[in-house]
N, C-alpha and C positions, 0 to 999 in steps of 0.2 A: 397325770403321771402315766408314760408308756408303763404294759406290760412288760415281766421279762420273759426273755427266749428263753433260759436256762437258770436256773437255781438248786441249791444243794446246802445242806447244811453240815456246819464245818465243827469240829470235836470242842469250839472257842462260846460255841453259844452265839455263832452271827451265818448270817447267812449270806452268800453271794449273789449280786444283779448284775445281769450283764445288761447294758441299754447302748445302742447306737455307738458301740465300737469303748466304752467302757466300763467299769468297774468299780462301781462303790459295794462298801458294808454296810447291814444294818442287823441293828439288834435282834436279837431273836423276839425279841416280844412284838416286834414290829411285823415282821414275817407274817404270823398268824392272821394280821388284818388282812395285809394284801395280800394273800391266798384265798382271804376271805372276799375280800373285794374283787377278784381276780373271777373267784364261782360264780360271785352276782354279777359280774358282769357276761362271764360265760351263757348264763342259761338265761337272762335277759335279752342277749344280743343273739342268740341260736337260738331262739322258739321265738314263732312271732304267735301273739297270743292276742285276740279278739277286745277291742277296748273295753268292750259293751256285749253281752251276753242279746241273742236275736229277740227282736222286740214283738213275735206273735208268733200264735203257730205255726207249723212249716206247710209249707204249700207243695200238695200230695200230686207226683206224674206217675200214673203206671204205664208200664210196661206190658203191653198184653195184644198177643197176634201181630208181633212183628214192628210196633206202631207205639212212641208216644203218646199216651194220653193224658190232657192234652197237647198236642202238638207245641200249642204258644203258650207262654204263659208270661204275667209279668208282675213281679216285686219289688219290694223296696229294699235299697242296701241294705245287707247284713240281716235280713229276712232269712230265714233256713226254708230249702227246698229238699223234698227225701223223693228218691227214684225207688218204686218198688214193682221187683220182677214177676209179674204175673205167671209169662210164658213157660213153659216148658225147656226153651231154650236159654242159654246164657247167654247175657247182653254187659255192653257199657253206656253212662253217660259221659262221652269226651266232646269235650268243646273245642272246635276247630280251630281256634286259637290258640290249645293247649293251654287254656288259664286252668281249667280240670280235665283229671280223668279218672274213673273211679276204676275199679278192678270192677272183674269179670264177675255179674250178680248170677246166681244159681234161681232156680225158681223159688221165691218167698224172702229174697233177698234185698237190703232195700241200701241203700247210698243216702248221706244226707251232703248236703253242700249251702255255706252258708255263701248268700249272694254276694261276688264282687263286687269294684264297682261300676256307676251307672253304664247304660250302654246297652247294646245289644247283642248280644250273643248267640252263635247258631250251634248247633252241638249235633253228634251222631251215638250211632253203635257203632265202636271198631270193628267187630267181628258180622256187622250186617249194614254197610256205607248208605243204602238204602233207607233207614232207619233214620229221619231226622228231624229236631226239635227247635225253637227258636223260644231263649230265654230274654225276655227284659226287662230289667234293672234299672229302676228312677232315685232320683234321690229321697234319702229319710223324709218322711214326714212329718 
């Protein structure tokens, strides 16, 4: 059943649907579901949410003098990875593919990122291009 564009409720106890150039009524007791139906569907289809919760601990890169550490690293999808900023200076982990980019870490500041999928991925510091890391991602185990 389309959603509707526009709905309102009328002084009769029915409510108005507009769908693809028409107009039907329905009960008011009816309303309540599909507005209900309407939420779940809202924040099911606008949040994409993890099937599976990461299946070990997160595998630790710091950030310290400039430099990932370490530089390579490699996991398995949906493994969590945390970036923690050592340096004195503020960094990012952006991946030059733009699948992520975290905001700007302060010193003792950390990023987690749970792994896309499989593949290889090279990443930097926005703010220091010099700065760069190569993540890769196999599949689950």
């Amino acid at each position: 059943m389309p959603l509707p564009r526009t709905c309102h409720t009328s002084g009769t106890g029915a409510a108005n649907r507009i769908t693809a150039g028409r107009t039907s009524v329905l009960p008011y007791w009816h309303w309540g579901g599909l507005c209900a139906g309407a939420a779940l569907w809202a924040i099911t289809s606008c949040t994409t949410l993890p099937a599976r919760p990461p299946r070990q601990a997160p595998t630790l890169v710091r950030i310290s003098a400039f430099k990932f550490v370490p530089e390579e690293i490699t996991v398995s999808a949906r493994d969590s990875i945390v970036w923690v900023n050592d340096d004195a200076f503020e960094h990012t982990s952006t991946a030059d593919n733009g699948t992520w980019a975290s905001p700007e870490l302060p010193k003792g500041a950390r990023y987690t990122l749970i792994a896309p999928a499989p593949g290889r991925y090279t990443y930097h510091c926005a703010a220091h291009p010099g700065m760069t890391g190569v993540l890769h991602v196999r599949l689950e185990e």
